[in-house]
C-alpha positions in Angstrom: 4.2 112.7 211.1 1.2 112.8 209.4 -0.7 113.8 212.2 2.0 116.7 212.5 1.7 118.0 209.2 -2.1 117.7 209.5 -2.3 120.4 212.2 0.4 123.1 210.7 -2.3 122.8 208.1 -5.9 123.1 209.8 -4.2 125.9 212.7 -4.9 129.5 212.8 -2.9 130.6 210.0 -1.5 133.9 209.6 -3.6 136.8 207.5 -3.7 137.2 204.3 -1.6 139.9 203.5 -4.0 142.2 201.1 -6.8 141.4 203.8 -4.6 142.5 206.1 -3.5 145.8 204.9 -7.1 146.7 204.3 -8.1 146.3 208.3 -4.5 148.5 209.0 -5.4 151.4 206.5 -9.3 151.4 208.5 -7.8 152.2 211.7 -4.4 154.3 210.8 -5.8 157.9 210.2 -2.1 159.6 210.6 0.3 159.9 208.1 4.3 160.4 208.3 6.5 160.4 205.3 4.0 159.3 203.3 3.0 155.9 205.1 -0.1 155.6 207.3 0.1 154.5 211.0 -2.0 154.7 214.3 -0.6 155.7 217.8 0.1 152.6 220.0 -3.0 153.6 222.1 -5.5 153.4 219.2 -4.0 150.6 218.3 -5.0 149.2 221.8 -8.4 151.0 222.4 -9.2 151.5 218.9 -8.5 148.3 217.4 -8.3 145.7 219.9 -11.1 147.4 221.7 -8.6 146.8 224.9 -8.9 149.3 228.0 -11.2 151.5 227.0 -12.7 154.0 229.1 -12.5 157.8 230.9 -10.9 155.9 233.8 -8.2 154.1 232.3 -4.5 154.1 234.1 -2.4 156.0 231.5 0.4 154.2 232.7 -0.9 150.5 232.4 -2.3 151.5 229.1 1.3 153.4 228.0 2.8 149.8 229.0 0.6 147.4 227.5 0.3 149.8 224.4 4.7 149.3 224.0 4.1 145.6 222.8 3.2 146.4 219.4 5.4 149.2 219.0 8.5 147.3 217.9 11.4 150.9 217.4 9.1 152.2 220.5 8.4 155.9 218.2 4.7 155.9 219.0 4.2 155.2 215.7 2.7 151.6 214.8 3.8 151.3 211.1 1.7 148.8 208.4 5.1 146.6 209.1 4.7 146.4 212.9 1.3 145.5 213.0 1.9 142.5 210.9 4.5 141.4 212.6 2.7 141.8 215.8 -0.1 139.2 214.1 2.3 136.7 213.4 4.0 137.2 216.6 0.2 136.8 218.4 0.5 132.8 216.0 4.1 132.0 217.6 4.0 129.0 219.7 6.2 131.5 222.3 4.0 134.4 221.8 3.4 134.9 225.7 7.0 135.1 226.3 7.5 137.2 223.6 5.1 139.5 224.1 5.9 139.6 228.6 9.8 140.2 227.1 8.4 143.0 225.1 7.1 144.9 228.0 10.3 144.6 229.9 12.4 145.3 226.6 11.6 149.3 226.6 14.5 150.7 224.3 13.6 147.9 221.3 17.2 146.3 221.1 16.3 143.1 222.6 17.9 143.2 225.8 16.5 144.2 229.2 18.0 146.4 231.6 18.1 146.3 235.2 16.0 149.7 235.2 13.4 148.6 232.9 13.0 145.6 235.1 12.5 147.6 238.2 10.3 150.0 236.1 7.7 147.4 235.2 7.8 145.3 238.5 6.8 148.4 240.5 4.1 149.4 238.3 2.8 146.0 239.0 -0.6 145.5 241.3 1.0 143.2 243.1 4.2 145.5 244.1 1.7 147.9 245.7 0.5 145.1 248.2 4.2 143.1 248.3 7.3 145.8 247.5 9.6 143.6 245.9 13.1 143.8 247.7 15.4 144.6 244.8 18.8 144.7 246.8 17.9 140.8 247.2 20.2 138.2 246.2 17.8 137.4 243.0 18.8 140.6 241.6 22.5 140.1 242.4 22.5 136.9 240.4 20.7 137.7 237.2 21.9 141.3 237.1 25.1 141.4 238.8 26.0 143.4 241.9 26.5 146.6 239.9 23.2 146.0 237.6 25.3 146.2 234.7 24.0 142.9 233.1 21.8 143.1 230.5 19.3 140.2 229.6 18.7 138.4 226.3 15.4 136.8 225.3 16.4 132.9 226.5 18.0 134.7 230.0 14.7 136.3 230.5 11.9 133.7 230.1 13.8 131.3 232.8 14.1 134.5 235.1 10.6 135.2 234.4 9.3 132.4 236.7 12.2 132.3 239.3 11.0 135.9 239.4 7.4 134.9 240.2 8.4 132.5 242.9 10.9 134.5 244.7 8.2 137.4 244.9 6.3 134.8 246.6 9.0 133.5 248.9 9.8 137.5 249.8 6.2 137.7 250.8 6.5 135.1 253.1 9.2 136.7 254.5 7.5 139.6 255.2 4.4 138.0 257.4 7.0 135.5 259.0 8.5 138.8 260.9 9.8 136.8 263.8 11.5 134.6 261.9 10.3 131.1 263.0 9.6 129.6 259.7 6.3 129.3 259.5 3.2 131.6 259.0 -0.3 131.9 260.0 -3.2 130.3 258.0 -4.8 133.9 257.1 -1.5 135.1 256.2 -1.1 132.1 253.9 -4.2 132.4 252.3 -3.4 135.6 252.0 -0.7 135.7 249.7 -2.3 132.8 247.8 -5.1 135.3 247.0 -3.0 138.4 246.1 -0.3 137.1 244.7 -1.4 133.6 243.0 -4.7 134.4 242.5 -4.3 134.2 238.9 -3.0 130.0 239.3 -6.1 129.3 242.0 -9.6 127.9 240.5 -12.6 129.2 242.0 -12.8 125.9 244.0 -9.3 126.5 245.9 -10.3 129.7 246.6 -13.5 129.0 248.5 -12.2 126.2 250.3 -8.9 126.6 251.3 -9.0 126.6 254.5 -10.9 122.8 254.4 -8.1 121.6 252.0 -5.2 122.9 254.8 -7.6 120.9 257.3 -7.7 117.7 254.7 -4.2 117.7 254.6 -2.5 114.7 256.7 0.5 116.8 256.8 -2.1 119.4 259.5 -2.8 116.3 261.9 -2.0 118.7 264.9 -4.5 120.8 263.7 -2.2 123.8 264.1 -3.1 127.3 262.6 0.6 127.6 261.1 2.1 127.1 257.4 5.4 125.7 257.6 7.5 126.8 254.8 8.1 123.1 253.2 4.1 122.9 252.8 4.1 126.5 251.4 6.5 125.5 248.9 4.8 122.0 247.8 1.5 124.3 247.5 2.8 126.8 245.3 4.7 123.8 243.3 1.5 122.0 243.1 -0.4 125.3 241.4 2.6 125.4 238.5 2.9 121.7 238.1 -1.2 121.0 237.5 -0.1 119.9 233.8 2.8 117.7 235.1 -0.1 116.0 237.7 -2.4 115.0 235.0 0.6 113.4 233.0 0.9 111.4 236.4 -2.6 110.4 236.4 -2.3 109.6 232.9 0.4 107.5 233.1 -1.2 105.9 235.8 -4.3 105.1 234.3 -2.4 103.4 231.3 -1.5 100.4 233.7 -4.9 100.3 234.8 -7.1 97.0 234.1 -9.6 99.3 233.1 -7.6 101.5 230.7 -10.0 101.4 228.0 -12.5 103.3 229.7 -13.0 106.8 229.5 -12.8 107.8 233.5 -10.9 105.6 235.1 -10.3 106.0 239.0 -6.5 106.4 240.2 -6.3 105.5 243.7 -4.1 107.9 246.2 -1.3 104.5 246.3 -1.5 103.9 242.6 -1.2 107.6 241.6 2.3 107.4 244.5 3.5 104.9 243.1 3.8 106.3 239.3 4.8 110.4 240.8 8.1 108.5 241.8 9.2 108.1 237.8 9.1 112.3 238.1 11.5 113.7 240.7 10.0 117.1 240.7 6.7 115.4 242.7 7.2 115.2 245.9 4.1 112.9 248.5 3.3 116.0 250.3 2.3 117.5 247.1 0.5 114.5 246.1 -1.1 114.7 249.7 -2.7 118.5 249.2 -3.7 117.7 245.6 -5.5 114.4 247.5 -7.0 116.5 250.0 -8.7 118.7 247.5 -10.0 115.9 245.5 -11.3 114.6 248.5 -13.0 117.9 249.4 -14.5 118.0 246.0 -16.0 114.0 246.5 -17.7 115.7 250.0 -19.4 118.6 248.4 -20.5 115.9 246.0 -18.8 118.0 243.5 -16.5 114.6 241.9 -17.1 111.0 241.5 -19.4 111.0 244.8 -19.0 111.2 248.4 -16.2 109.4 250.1 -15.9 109.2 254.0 -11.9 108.0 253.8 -9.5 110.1 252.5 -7.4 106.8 251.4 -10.0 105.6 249.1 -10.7 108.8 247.5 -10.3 108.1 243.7 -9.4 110.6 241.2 -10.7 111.1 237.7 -9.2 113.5 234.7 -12.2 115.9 235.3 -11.5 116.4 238.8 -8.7 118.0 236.8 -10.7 120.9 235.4 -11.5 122.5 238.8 -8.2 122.4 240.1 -6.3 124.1 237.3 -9.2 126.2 236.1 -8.0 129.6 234.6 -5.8 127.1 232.2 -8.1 126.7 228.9 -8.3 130.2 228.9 -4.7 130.6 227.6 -4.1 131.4 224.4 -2.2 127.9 223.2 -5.2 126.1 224.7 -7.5 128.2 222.8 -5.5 127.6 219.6 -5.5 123.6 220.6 -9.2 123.3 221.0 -9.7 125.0 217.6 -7.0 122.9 216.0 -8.5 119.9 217.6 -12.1 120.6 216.6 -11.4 121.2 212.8 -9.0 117.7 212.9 -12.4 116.1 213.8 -14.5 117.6 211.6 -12.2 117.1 208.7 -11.9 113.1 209.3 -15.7 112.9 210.2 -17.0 110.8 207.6 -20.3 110.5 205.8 -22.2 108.3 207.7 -21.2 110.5 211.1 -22.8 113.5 209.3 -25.7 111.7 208.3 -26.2 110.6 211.8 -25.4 114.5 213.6 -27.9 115.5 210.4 -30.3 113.2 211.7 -29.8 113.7 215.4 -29.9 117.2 215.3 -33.1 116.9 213.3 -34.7 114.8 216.1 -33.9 117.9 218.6 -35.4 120.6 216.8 -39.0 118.0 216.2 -38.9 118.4 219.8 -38.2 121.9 220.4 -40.1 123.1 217.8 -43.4 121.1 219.2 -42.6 122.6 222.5 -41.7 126.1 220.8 -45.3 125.8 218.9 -47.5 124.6 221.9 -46.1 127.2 224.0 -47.8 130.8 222.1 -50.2 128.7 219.9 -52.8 130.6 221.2 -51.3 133.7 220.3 -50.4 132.1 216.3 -54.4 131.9 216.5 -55.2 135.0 217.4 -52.2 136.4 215.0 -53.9 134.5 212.2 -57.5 135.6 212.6 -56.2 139.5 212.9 -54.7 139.6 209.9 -57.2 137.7 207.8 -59.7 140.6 209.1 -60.2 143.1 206.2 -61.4 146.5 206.3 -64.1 146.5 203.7 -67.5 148.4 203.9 -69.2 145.3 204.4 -71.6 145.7 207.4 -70.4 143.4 210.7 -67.2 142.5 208.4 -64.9 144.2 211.3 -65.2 141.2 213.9 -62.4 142.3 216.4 -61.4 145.6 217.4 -57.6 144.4 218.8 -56.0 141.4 219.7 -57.3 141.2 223.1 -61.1 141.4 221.7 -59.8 138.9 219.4 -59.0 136.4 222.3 -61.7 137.3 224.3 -64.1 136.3 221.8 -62.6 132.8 221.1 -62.6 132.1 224.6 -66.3 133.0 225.2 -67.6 131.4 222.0 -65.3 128.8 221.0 -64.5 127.7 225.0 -60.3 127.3 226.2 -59.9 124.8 223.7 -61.1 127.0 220.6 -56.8 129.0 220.9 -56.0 125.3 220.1 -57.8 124.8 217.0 -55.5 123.8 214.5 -52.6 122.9 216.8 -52.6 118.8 215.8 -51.7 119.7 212.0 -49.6 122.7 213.4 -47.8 120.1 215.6 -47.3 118.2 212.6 -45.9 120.5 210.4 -43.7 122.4 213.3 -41.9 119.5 214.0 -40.0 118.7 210.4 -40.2 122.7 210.4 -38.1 123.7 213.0 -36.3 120.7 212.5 -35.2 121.7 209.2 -34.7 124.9 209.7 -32.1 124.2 212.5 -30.8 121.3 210.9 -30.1 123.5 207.4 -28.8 126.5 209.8 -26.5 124.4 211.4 -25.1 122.1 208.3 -24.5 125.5 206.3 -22.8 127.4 209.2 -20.3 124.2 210.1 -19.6 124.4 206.2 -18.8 128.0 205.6 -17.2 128.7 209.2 -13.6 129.4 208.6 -10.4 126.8 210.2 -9.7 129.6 212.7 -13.1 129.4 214.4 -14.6 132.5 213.2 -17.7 132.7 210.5 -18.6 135.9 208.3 -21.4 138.0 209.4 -22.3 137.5 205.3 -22.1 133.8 205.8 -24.5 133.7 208.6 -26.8 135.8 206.2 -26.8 132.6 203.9 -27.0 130.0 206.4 -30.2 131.9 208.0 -31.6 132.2 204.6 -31.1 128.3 203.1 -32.6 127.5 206.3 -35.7 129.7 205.7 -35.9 128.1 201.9 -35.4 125.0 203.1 -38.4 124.6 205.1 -41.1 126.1 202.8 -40.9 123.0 199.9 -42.1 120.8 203.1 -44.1 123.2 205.6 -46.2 125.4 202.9 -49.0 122.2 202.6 -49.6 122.1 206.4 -49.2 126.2 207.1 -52.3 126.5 204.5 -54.1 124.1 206.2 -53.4 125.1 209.5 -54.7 128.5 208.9 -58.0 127.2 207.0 -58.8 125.5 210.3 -57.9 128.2 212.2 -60.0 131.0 210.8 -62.7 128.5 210.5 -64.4 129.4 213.8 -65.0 133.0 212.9 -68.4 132.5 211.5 -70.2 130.4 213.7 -73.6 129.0 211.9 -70.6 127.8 209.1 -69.6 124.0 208.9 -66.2 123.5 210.3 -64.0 121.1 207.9 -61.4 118.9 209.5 -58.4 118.6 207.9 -58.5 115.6 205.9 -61.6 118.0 204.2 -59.6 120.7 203.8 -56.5 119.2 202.0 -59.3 116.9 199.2 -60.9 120.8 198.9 -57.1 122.3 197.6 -56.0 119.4 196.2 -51.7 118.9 195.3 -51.5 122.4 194.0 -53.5 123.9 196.2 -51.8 123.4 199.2 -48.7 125.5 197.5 -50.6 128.2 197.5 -48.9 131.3 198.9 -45.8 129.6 198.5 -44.0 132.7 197.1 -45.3 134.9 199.9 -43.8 131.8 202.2 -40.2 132.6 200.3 -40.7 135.9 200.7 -40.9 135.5 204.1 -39.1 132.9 205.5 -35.9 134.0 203.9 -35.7 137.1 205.2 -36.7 135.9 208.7 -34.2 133.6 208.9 -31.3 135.7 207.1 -32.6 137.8 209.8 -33.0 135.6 212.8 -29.9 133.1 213.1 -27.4 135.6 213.1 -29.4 138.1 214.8 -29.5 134.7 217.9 -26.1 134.1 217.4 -24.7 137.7 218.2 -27.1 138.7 220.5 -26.3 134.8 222.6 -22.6 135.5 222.6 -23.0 139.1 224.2 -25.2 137.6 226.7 -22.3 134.9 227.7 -21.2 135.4 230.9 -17.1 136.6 230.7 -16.3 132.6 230.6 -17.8 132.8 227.9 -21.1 130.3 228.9 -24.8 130.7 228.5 -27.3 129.8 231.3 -30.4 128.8 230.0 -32.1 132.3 231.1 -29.7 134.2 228.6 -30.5 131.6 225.8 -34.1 132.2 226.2 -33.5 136.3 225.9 -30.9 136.1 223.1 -33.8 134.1 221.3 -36.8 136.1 222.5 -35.0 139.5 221.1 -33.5 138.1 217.8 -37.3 137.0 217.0 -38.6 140.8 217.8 -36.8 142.1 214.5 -36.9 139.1 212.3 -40.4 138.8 213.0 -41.9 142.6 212.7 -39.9 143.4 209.2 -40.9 140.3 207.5 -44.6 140.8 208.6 -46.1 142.4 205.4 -45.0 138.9 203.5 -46.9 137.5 206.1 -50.2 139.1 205.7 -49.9 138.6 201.8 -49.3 134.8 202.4 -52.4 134.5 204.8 -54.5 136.3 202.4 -53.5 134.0 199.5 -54.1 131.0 201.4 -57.3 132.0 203.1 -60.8 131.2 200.9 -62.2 134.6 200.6 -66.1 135.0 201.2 -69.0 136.4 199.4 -68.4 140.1 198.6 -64.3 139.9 199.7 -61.7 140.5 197.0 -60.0 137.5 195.5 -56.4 138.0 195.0 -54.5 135.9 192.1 -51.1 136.4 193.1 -48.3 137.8 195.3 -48.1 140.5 193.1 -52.2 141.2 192.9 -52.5 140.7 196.1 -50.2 143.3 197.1 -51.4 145.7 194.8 -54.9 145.5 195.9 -54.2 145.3 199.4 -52.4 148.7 199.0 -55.4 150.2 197.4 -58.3 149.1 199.3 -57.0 149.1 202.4 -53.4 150.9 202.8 -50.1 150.6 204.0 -50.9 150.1 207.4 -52.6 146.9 206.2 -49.5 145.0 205.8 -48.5 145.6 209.3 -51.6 144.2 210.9 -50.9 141.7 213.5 -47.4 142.8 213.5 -47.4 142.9 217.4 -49.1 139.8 217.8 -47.1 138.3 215.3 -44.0 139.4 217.3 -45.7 138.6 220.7 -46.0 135.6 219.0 -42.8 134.7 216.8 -40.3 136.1 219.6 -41.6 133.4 222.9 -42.0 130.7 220.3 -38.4 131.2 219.0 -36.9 132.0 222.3 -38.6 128.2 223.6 -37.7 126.4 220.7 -34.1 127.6 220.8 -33.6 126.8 224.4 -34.9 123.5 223.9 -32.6 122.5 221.5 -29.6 123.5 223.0 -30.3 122.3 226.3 -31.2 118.9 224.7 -27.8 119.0 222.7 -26.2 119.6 226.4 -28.1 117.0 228.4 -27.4 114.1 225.7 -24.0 115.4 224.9 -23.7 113.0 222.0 -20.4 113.3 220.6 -20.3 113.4 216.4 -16.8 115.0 216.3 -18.6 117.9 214.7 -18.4 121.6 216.0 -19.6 122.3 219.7 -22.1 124.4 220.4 -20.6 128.1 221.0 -21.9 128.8 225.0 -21.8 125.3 225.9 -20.6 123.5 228.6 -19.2 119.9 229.9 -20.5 119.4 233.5 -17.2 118.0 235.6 -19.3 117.2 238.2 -22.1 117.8 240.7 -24.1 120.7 241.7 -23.7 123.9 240.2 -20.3 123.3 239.1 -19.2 124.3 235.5 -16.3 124.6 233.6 -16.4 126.1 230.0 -14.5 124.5 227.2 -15.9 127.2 224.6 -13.0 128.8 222.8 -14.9 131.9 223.2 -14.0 133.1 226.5 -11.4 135.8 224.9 -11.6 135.3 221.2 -12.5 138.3 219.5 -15.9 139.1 217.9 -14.7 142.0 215.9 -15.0 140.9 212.6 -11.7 143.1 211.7 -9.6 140.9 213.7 -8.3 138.6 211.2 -5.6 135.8 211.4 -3.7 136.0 214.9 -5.6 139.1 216.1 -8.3 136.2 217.1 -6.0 135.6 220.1 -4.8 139.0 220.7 -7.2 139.7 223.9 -7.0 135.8 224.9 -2.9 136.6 225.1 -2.8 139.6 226.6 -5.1 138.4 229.2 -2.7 135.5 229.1 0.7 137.3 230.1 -1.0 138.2 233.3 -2.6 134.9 233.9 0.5 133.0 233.5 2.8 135.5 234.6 1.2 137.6 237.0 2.4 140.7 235.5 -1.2 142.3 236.7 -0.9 146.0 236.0 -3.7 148.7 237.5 -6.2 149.0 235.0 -8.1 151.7 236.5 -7.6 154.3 238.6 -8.3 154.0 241.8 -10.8 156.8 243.3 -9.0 156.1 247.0 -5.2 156.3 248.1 -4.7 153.0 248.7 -1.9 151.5 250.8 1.7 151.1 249.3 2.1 147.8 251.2 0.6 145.1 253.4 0.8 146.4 256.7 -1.2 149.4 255.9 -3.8 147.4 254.3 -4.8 145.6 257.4 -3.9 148.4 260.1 -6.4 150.8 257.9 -9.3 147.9 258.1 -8.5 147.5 261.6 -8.9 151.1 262.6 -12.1 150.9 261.0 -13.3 148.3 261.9 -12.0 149.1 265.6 -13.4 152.6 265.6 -10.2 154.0 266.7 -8.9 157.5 265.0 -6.9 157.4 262.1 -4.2 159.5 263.6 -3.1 156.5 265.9 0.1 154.9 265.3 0.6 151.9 263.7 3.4 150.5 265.8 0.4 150.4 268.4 -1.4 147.8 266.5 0.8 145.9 264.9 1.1 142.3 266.2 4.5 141.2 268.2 5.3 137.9 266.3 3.2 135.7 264.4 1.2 133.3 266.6 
């Protein structure tokens, strides 16, 4: 009960009313008797930033732009679009939404007409004419098509609709009537019209899974229509199967563990408590786990098809399209926040303190990686532009290095890296730590975090790191312009910090605020965005896109925070005999400005973002591949672009709520799930509607799909008849 209550409180909630009306009166630029509205295609293009394009089908758009228009007058009123937001939080909303389409007048009931107008503008119709003289029709809409549906009618008819559509299509290719079908054929109408309910992994291998199954000892080519039927039962019972496995596993010795392996006989003997599970369904979804085992995808190889064992991940790859639903997405969010909420101090002290481990790591790897660069960086910008005869000692970056190479050997782009090493580590560890603590704390319950909140996450992170990193910056760039004059001592850094002193090594600690705030503030969310629009459409990041998104966020932070950085280095640098001395941030700026310009402060802005970007880019990668390969579990918030491996090589399946949430900081309250649940009526429906238009005249059906590849591929002329190359019967 409890538990219950817990989750109507931590769910997405609905908008804020106020907050709400403010988005509406940003998009709804018409008025009518003096209230504002939008047409129900901005409100799709415009707003949800749904079908956009010069190509669009004006159809599909005029369709999927009816939902929100609830008295269907083009006209999406302040009081429609906020229903449509709480309709997007209903636990039916899918229904609602697919009932909607079909319900074209707005009285709540669907006609027989409307019916047949949104079936045939279908994708699928176009490749599989649905017979609507059938017996189907008869039943829901009487003989005369009189019979109008209600809401509760409709979502039942719904999914006999889907599988009679699929029964008619087997119909169809079984055109001699012997009640069975070919394997291509099957396979088929699996891909056209069930595409939506296949995982990648079906897809690739069905034609192994047919060969796995016992049911196919003969080897024969043909689909019977019993082992049609337990396939496409097997697709829409995936959720009903885990249950089984569940159940299962609850009288296991082992039920403690976390993966625990059902056997084919054990996972038999529980499907007989659920009379919708029949063994030849159990046998295909055993012959695709067993497939999976092979390709060393599962648990591991298995040679016998009776011993296969299967585990709740194998689970993932079967029913993969699933956690893209809208309810799931909505689940995962409700179920993250419930852990976060109960996770208690010492967890956080431990993710605090695990998280800080990472980033040592990444930001030692991070540093060694363009140290080299940091040196040359360093010595540019400590180069003034004084009078003072041989006082200009490189003429670009590339002299720069050059010279430290031939005079100060390989080794010399190293100098300083030990203290650097030193420093980087807490560094970068505090700075992600900080970033991360603060964005978990200010991300809202629905997911989402402010663009404004990022700014201050970024920023603490930048102030965070200075109290701690300011006393071993200083030092490393003493050491590291050290080598410039070469007939002076070189200090170590033990000398270097008795020379400064407490005090002295906050020096330039204001310039360090000035420009670690910004950089961060800058950086973070400049990662962030830049990683999730370089996501693949699941919604995952390989490491190559991590690397980029960090590489590019480091070219702005790094460039517009680089005059702070040239004051710092001047303040923390011992100027020589006959160079100015500078007493503070202020001073220093002033007198940098007269002597020597504005384009002072931008010196070694490209090596600095040569620099900055690579370092960033590494450090970043690091820790979030870290976070994936130890996958330790605080019941804290998941990495946005993760993943959970279910399995072997190359196979991934993304639990990130971001597949099909929205980024558009205007979508507020339910609009979060307003692309996952239109994307949602066609994945669990398959209500696919044309979203462009096509460039060709395709075929209306079937048969003229495969005569037309055949004449190509045949070379014979398109004027040919087709009843001279259609087959004779089905073998």
């Amino acid at each position: 009960m409890l538990f219950a209550l817990f989750l109507a409180l931590v769910s997405i909630s609905s908008a804020n009313r106020t907050e709400l009306r403010a988005v509406f009166d940003k998009y709804a630029h018409h008025v009518y008797q003096n209230e504002n509205y939008m047409t129900p295609h901005e409100f799709v293009q415009d707003y949800l930033c749904y079908l956009k394009g010069d190509n669009i089908e004006t159809k599909t758009l005029d369709i999927l732009s009816s939902l929100v228009d609830l008295n269907k007058d083009q006209r999406i009123t302040f009081t429609e679009f906020q229903q449509f937001e709480s309709l997007l939080l209903a636990s039916d909303s899918l229904y609602r939404l697919a009932f909607q389409l079909f319900d074209k007048t707005g009285h709540g009931l669907i006609t027989f007409e409307s019916f047949q107008d949104i079936i045939t503008s279908t994708s699928f119709y176009k490749k599989f004419p649905f017979n609507f003289d059938s017996e189907f029709i008869t039943l829901h809409f009487g003989a005369k098509r009189q019979r109008q549906i209600n809401y509760k009618d409709f979502t039942q008819i719904l999914l006999d609709f889907i599988d009679e559509q699929t029964i008619q299509a087997f119909k169809t290719m079984d055109n001699s009537n012997q009640g069975y079908i070919t394997l291509k054929n099957f396979d088929y109408i699996l891909k056209e019209l069930r595409q939506y309910q296949l995982s990648d992994f079906i897809t690739g291998n069905l034609y192994e899974i047919i060969k796995l199954t016992k049911y196919n000892l003969d080897n024969s080519t043909h689909i019977t229509f019993p082992y049609f039927m337990a396939f496409l039962q097997l697709l829409n019972n995936i959720e009903l199967m885990k249950k089984i496995y569940l159940q299962a596993c609850l009288k296991h010795p082992a039920h403690f563990k976390q993966q625990i392996c059902v056997s084919k006989q054990e996972f038999l003997n529980e499907a007989q408590h659920f009379p919708r599970t029949t063994p030849l369904q159990c046998d295909i979804l055993f012959a695709i786990i067993h497939l999976l085992h092979q390709q060393g995808i599962g648990r591991g190889i298995d040679t016998d098809q009776d011993k296969v064992g299967l585990l709740l991940r194998d689970f993932d790859l079967i029913g993969q399209h699933e956690h893209q639903m809208p309810y799931r997405i909505k689940t995962q969010i409700i179920d993250e926040q419930y852990n976060i909420e109960r996770q208690g101090i010492g967890m956080k002290v431990l993710e605090s303190g695990y998280r800080f481990a990472l980033g040592s790591i990444a930001g030692a790897v991070g540093a060694t990686a363009v140290y080299p660069i940091d040196l040359v960086k360093t010595r540019m910008q400590n180069q003034r532009s004084g009078s003072i005869v041989g006082e200009r000692m490189y003429r670009s970056s590339l002299d720069c290095f050059q010279k430290v190479v031939r005079h100060e050997g390989v080794f010399g782009l190293y100098r300083g890296l030990v203290p650097q090493l030193v420093g980087v580590a807490p560094e970068k560890a505090i700075k992600l730590t900080m970033n991360d603590f603060i964005r978990d704390r200010l991300t809202l319950k629905d997911g989402t975090i402010p663009l404004w909140c990022e700014v201050v996450a970024g920023g603490c992170a930048g102030a965070s790191q200075v109290t701690f990193t300011n006393p071993l910056e200083i030092v490393k760039i003493r050491l590291q312009v050290a080598g410039e004059i070469q007939t002076a001592p070189r200090p170590s850094a033990i000398q270097v910090v008795r020379e400064l002193g407490f005090l002295g090594l906050y020096k330039g600690a204001k310039a360090c605020f000035l420009r670690d705030i910004p950089f961060s503030a800058i950086y973070f969310p400049a990662y962030a965005h830049t990683k999730k629009k370089m996501a693949n459409e699941q919604g995952y990041n390989d490491p190559k896109s991590l690397f980029i998104s960090g590489l590019l966020a480091g070219i702005p932070a790094a460039g517009l925070c680089t005059p702070a950085d040239v004051i710092k280095t001047r303040l923390q640098v011992v100027a020589r005999k006959g160079q100015t001395a500078y007493l503070g941030l202020t001073d220093a700026a002033i007198k940098i400005f007269r002597e020597e310009g504005w384009t002072a402060f931008w010196k070694g802005a490209g090596a600095r973002m040569f620099r900055s970007s690579p370092q960033f880019g590494f450090t970043l990668l690091t820790y979030e591949l870290l976070q994936r390969f130890l996958n330790v579990d605080f019941h804290g918030r998941k990495l946005q672009g993760s993943h959970t491996e279910v399995g072997g090589k190359d196979q991934q399946h993304t639990i990130s709520r971001n597949i099909l949430s929205s980024t558009n900081p205007d979508h507020i309250g339910g609009f979060h799930l307003a692309l996952a649940t239109f994307e949602g009526i066609e994945t669990r429906f398959g209500l696919a509607f044309p979203k462009y238009k096509s460039t060709t005249n395709e075929p209306s059906n079937i048969i003229q799909t495969q005569t037309t590849k055949l004449t190509t591929l045949l070379g014979i002329p398109a004027t040919t008849t087709t009843s001279t190359l259609l087959p004779k019967d089905n073998k």
